[in-house]
C-alpha positions as CSV (number, residue, x, y, z in Angstrom):
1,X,-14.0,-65.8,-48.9
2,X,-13.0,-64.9,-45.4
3,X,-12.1,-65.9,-42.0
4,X,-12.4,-64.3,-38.7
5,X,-11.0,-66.2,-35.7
6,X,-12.0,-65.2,-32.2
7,X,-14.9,-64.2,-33.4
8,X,-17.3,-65.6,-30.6
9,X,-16.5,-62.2,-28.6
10,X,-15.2,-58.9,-28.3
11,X,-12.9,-57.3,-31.3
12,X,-13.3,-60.8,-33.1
13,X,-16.6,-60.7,-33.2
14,X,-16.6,-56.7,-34.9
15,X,-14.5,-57.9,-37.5
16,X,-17.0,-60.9,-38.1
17,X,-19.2,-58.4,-38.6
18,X,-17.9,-56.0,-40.9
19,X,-16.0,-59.2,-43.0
20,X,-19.1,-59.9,-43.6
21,X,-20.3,-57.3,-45.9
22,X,-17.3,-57.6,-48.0
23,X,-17.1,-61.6,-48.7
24,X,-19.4,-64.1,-50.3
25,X,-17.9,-66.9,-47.4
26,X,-17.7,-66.1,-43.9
27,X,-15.9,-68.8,-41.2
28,X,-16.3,-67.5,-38.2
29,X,-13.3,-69.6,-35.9
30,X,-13.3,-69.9,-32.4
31,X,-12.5,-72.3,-29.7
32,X,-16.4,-71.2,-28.0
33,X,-18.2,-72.6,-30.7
34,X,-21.4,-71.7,-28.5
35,X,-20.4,-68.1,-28.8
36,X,-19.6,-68.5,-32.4
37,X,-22.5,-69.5,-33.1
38,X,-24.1,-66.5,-31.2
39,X,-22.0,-64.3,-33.6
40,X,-23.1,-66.3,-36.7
41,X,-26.9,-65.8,-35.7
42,X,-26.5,-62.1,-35.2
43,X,-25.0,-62.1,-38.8
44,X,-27.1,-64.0,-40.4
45,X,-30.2,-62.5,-39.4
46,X,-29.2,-58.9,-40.9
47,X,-28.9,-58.4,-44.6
48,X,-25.3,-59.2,-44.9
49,X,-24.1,-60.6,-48.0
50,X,-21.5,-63.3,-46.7
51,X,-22.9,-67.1,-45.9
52,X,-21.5,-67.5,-42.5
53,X,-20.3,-70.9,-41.2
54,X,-18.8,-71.7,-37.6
55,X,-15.6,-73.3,-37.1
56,X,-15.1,-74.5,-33.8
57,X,-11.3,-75.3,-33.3
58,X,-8.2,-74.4,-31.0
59,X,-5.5,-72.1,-33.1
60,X,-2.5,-74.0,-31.5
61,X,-3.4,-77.4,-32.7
62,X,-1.7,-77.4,-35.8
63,X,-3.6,-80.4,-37.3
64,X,-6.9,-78.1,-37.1
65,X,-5.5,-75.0,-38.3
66,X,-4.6,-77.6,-41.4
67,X,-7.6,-78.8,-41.3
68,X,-9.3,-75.0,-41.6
69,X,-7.0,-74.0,-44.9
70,X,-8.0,-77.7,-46.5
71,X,-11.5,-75.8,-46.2
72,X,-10.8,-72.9,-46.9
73,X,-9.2,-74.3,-50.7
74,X,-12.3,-76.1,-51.4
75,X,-14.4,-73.5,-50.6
76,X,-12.7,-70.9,-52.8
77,X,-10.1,-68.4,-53.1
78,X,-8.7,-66.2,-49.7
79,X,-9.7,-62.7,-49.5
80,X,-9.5,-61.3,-46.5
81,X,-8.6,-62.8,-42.6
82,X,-9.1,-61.7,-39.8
83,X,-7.1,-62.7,-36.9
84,X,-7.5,-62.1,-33.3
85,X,-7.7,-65.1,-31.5
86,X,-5.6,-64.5,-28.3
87,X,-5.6,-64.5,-24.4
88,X,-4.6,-61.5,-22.4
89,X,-2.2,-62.3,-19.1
90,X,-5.0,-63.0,-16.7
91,X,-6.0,-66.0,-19.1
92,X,-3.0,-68.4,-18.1
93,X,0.3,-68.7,-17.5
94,X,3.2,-67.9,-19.7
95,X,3.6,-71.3,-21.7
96,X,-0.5,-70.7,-22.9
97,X,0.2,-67.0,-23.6
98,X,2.9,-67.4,-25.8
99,X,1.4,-70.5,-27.4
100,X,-2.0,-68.9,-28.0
101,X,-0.6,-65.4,-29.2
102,X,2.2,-65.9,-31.0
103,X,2.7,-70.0,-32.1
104,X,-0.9,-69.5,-32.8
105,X,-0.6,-67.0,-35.1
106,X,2.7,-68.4,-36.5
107,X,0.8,-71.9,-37.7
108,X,-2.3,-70.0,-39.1
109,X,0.2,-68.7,-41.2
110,X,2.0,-71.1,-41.7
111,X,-1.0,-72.9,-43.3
112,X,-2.5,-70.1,-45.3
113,X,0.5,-68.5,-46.9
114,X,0.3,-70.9,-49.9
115,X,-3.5,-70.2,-50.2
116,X,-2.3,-66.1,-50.6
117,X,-3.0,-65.1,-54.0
118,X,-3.6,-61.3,-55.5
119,X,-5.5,-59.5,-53.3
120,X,-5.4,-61.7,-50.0
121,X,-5.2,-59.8,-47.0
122,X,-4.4,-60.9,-43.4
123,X,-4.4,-58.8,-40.4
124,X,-2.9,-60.3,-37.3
125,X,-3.7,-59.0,-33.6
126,X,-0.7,-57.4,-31.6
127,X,-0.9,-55.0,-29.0
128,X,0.6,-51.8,-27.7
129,X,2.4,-53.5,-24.7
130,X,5.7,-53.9,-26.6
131,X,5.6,-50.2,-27.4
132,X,5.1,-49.5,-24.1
133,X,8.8,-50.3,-23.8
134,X,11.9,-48.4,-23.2
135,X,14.7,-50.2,-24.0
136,X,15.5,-52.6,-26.2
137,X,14.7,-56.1,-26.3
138,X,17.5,-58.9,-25.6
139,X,19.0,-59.8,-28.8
140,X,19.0,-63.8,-28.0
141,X,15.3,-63.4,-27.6
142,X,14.9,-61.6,-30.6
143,X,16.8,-64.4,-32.2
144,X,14.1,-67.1,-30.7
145,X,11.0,-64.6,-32.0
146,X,12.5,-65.2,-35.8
147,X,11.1,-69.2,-35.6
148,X,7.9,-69.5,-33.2
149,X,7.3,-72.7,-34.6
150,X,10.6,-74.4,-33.5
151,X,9.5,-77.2,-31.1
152,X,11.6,-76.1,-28.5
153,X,10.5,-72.4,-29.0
154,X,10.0,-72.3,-25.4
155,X,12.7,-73.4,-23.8
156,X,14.7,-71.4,-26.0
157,X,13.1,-68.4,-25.1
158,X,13.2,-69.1,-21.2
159,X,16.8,-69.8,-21.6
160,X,17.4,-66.6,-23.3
161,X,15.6,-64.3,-20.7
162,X,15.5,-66.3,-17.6
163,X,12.6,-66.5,-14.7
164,X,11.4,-62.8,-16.0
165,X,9.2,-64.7,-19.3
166,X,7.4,-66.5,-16.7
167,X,5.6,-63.5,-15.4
168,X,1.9,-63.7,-17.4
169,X,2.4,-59.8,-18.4
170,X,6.3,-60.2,-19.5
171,X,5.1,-63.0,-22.0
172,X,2.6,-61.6,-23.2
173,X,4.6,-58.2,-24.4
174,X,7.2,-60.9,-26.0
175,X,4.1,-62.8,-28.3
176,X,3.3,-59.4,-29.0
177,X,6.5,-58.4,-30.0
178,X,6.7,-61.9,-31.9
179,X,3.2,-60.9,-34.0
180,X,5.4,-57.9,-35.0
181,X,8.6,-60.2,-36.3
182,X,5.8,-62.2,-38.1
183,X,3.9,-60.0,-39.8
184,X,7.5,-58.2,-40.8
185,X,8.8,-61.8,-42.1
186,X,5.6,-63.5,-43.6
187,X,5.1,-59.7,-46.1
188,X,8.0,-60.7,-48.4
189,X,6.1,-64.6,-48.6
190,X,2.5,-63.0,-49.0
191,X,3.6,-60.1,-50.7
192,X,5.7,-62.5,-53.8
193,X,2.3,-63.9,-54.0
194,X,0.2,-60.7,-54.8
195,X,-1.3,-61.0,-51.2
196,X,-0.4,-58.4,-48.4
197,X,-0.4,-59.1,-43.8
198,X,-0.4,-56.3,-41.6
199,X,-1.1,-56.4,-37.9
200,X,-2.8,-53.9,-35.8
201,X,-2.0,-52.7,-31.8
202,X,-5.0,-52.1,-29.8
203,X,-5.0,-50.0,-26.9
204,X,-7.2,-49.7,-23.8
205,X,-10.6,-51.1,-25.5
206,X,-13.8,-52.1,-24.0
207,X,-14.5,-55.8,-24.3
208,X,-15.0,-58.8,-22.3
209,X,-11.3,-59.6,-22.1
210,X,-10.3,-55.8,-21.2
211,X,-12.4,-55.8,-18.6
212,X,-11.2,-58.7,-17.3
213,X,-8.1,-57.4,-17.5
214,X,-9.3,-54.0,-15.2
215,X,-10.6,-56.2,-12.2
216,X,-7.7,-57.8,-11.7
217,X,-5.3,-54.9,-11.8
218,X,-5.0,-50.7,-12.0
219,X,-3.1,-51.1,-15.0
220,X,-5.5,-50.8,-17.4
221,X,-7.4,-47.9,-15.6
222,X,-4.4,-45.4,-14.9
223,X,-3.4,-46.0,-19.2
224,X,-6.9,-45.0,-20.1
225,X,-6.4,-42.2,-17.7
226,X,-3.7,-41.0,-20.0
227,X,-5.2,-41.5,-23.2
228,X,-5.2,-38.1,-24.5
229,X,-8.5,-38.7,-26.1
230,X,-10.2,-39.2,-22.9
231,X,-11.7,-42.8,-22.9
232,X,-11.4,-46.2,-23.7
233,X,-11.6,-47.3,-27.4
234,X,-14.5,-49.6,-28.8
235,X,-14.5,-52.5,-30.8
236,X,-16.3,-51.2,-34.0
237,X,-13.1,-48.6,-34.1
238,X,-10.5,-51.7,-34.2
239,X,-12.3,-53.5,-36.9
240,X,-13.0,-50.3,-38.6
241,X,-8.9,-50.5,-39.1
242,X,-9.1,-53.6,-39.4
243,X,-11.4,-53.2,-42.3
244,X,-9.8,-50.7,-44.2
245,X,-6.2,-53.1,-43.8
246,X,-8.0,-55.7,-45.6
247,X,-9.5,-54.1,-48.3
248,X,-8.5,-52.8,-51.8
249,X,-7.9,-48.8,-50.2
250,X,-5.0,-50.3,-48.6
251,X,-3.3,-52.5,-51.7
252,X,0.3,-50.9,-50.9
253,X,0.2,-51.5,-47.3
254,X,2.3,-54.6,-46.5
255,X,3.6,-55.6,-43.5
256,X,3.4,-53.3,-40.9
257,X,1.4,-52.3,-37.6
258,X,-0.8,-49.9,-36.9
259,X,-1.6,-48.5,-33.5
260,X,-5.2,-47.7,-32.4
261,X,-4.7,-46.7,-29.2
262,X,-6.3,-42.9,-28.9
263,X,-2.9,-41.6,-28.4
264,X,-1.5,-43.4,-24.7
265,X,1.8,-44.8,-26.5
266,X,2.8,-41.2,-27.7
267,X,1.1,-39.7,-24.6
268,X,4.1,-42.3,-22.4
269,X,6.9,-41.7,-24.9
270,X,6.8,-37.9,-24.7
271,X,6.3,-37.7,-20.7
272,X,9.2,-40.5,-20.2
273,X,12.5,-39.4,-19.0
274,X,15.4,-39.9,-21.1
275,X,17.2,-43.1,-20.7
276,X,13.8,-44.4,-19.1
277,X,14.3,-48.1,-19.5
278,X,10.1,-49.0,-19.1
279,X,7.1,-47.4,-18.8
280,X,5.8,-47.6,-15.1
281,X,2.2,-48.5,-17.2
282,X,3.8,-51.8,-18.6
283,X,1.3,-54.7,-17.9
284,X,3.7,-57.3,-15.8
C-alpha cells in the first residue's frame, strides 16, 4: 500500500496520481480533505489499479500521524510514500514553517519507520533553497537540525541563530536543510530494515503554491529567468522522480536528494564569485 500526503494539490496530488498505478492501497493525506477528495475522484474515475481512500489530518499533530501508521498496519504492508505536505514562506510565519516542513516530516517518520520492511520506499519533499547557499550553515544550528522532535526544538534553534530564523524565507531554507539531516539519519533505520528514504529538491515549478509564491515577490521570476532550460518545471516531472525513487529501479538508492530544478542551482554556483557567502536569488 501507499500514501501520498499533500495530495489535495499541486506536486502532491501528481504523486497521488502516479502512486496509484503501482499500489493496491492508496491514502491520499491532506489537511483540505475537500481537495483530497477532489484528487481521489479524479483517480478513481480512471482505470487505476489502487483503491484510494482520503485521510483528512494535520502532519504536525503527532497523535494523527499515529493514528495514520495504526491504519496503515491493518491495512497491509508499506510500499511506497510519498511525502510533500509543506507550506512555502508566504504561508505563515517561521514557528508554522518549521513545524509544518520539517517536525512534520520528522513525526511521519517517526511513526512509519517501524512499519519499513523490504522494499519500502519514502520520498520526503525538500527544496533547492539550502543549495542556494554560499556558505556554510552555523554549526549550533546544525546541532538543533539532528533532533526536530525535541520539544523545545524551537527555541533552541532561535537561540542558536538569533532574530535572522524569524524571517518566513530564512526558516524555510533551515526545514529544508533539516529534510536533508533527516533523510541522511532515518537511511541507516529504514535501510537495517530492507526499506530505503530519499528526498527530492524541486526548483521553480508551476503549482498553486509557486504561484503564490511569484505574486508576492520577484524571487521566483528572476530564478526561472536563469534556469538554463528556459521555463518553469511541472508537476508530472517531480513525481516522475518521485516515481522512479520509489520504485524497484532505484533499490540501491538510499538516502540522498535529488535536485529537479532544470539546472538554476548549477546555473548560481558557476556564475557566483568566489567567496560569495549567498546567492542574491535566496528566498528571505
Amino acid at each position: 500500500m501507499g500514501i501520498a500526503t499533500g495530495a489535495g494539490r499541486g506536486m502532491g496530488r501528481a504523486c497521488a496520481a502516479r502512486l496509484a498505478d503501482t499500489v493496491d492501497v492508496l491514502l491520499l493525506v491532506d489537511r483540505d480533505e475537500r481537495a483530497a477528495a477532489e484528487t481521489a475522484a479524479v483517480l478513481s474515475g480512471s482505470e487505476r489499479r489502487a483503491q484510494v481512500n482520503v485521510v483528512a489530518l494535520d502532519i504536525t499533530d503527532g497523535d494523527a500521524v499515529r493514528g495514520l501508521a495504526s491504519r496503515v498496519s491493518e491495512l497491509g504492508r508499506l510500499r511506497a510514500v510519498a511525502h510533500a505536505a509543506g507550506i512555502s514562506p508566504t504561508m505563515g510565519d517561521w514557528r508554522q514553517i518549521l513545524t509544518v516542513d520539517l517536525v512534520g516530516s520528522a513525526l511521519l517518520t517517526e511513526a512509519l519507520a517501524p512499519l519499513a520492511t523490504a522494499g519500502t520506499a519514502v520520498v520526503c519533499f525538500a527544496s533547492m533553497a539550502p543549495l542556494l547557499e554560499g556558505g556554510r550553515g552555523n554549526p549550533d544550528a546544525e546541532t538543533v537540525l539532528g533532533d526536530p522532535l525535541d520539544p523545545h526544538f524551537l527555541e533552541r534553534l532561535h537561540a542558536a541563530l538569533g532574530l535572522v530564523i524569524e524571517s518566513p524565507g530564512i526558516a524555510y531554507t533551515w526545514a529544508k536543510r533539516g529534510v536533508y539531516r533527516l533523510v541522511e539519519r532515518e537511511a541507516v533505520r529504514f535501510g537495517r530494515a530492507g526499506g530505503r528514504i530519499c528526498s527530492v529538491s524541486p526548483g521553480i515549478i508551476d503549482t498553486p503554491m509557486g504561484r503564490q509564491e511569484a505574486a508576492s515577490r520577484s524571487t521566483n521570476d528572476r530564478l526561472a529567468r536563469r534556469t538554463p532550460l528556459g521555463r518553469e518545471g511541472h508537476p508530472d516531472e517531480v513525481a516522475s522522480a518521485v516515481a522512479f525513487l520509489l520504485s524497484d529501479e532505484a533499490s540501491f538508492i538510499n538516502g540522498i536528494d535529488i535536485l529537479v530544478d532544470g539546472g538554476v542551482v548549477a546555473a548560481l554556483r558557476s556564475a557566483r564569485p568566489a567567496g560569495s557567502e549567498q546567492s542574491a536569488l535566496l528566498p528571505r
